[in-house]
N, C-alpha and C positions, 0 to 999 in steps of 0.2 A: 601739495605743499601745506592745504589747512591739515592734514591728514596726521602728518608729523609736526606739528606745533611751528611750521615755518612760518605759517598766515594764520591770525586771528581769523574765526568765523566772521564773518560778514565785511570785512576789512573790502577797500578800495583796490585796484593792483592796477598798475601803469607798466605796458611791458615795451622796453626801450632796443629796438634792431638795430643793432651798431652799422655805420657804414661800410663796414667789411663785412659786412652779412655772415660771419662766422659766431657771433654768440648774442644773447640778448640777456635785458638788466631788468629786472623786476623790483618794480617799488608799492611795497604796500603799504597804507593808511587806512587809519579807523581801526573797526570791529572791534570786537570786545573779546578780552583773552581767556584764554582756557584757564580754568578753573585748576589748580593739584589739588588730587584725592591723594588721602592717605589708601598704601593698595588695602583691597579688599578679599574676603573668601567669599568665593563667588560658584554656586551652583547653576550649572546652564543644563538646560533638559529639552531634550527635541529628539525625536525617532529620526529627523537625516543627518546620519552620519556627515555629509560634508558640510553642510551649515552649520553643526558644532564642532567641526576643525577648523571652518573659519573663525568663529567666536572666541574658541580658544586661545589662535594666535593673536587674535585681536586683544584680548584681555591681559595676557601671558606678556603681550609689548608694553601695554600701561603697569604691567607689574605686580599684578591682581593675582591672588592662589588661586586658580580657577581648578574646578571638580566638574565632570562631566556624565551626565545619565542617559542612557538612550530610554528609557523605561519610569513611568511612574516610579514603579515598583523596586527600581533601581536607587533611584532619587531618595526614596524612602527608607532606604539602607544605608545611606552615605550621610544621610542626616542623622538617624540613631546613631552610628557610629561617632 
């Protein structure tokens, strides 16, 4: 839930078991809220392929142009361009 901007990081959460034990209520207080960036272009560079497809999606949900290099050398190509 802080993950998707449901709960402020550091925020309180009281979670409430209804007596039909079929759903619960969550109440959060506090924490301080997330900040909107304007998106960004964003180079991410790492030789493991899956850690920069999770980056990716991760970035790609906040709305960021994200660019991806496995290689220095790759990096270095996508920036001259």
């Amino acid at each position: 839930m802080v993950a998707n901007g449901q709960v402020a990081p550091g925020a309180n959460v009281t979670v409430d078991l209804h007596e039909e034990g079929d759903h619960l209520t969550l109440v959060a207080t506090g924490g301080t809220p997330r900040l909107e960036m304007a998106p960004m272009k964003i180079l991410a560079v790492d030789d493991n392929e899956a850690l920069l497809g999770w980056i990716e999606r991760v970035l790609l949900n906040e709305g960021h142009d994200v660019r991806l290099a496995s290689t220095v050398e790759g990096a270095r190509r996508m920036v001259s361009e």
